[in-house]
C-alpha positions as CSV (number, residue, x, y, z in Angstrom):
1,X,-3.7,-1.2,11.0
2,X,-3.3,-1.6,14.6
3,X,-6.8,0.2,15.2
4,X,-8.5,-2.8,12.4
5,X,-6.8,-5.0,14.7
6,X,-7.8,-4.0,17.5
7,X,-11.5,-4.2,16.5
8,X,-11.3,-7.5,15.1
9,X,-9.0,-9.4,17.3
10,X,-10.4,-12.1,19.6
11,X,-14.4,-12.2,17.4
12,X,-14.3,-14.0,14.4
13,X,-17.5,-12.9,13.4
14,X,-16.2,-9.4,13.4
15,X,-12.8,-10.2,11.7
16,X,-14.4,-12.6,8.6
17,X,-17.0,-8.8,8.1
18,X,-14.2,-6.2,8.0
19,X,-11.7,-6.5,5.7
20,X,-8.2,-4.1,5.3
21,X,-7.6,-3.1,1.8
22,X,-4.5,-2.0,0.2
23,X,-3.9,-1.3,-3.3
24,X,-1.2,0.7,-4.7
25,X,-2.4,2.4,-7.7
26,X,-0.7,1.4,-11.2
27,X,-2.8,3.2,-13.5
28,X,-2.2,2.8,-17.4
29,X,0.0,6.2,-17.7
30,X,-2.6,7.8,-20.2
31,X,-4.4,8.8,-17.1
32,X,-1.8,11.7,-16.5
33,X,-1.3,11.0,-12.6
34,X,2.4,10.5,-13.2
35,X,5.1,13.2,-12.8
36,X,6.8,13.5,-15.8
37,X,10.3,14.4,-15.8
38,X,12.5,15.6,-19.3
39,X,14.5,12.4,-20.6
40,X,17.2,12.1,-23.4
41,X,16.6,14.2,-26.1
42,X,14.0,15.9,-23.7
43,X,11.5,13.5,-24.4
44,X,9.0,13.7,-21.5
45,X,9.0,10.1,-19.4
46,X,7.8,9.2,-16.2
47,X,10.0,10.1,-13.5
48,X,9.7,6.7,-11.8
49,X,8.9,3.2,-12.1
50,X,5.3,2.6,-10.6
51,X,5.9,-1.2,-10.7
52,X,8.7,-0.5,-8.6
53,X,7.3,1.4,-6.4
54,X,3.8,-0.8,-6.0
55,X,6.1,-3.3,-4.5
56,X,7.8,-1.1,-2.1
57,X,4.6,0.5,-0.4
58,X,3.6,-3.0,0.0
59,X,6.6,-4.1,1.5
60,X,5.8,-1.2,3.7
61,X,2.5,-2.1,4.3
62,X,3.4,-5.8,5.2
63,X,5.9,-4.6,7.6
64,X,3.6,-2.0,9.1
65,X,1.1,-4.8,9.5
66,X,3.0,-7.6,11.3
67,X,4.7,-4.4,13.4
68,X,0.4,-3.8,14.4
69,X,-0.1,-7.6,14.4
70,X,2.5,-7.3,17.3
71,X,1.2,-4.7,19.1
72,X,-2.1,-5.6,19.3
73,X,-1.3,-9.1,20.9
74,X,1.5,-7.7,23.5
75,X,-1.6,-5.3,24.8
């Protein structure tokens, strides 16, 4: 993040061409990308909750972004 910064901070021009994308993948589960754990009655389920988890890697990637954001202007 600091490295996109970096290359578009200070030219607009630059900055309004490149874009950052993030997207945390929630696939429908028939896709079979998530681990499946045994539940009651040994039911297979999957072992965590993707929403869940969506909104925590991009509360990470927000945080990782200002932290950048804040780099790249103290240099």
């Amino acid at each position: 993040m600091a490295g996109f910064l970096a290359n578009a901070h200070g030219d607009p021009v630059v900055a309004l061409e490149i874009q950052l994308g993030f997207a945390p993948e929630l696939l429908p589960p028939e896709f079979g990308y998530a681990r499946l754990v045994p539940g009651p009655g040994g039911v297979l389920r999957e072992e965590g909750d993707r929403w869940e988890q969506a909104l925590v890697l991009t509360r990470i990637a927000t945080e990782c972004f200002a932290a950048a954001e804040g780099a790249v202007d103290a240099s």
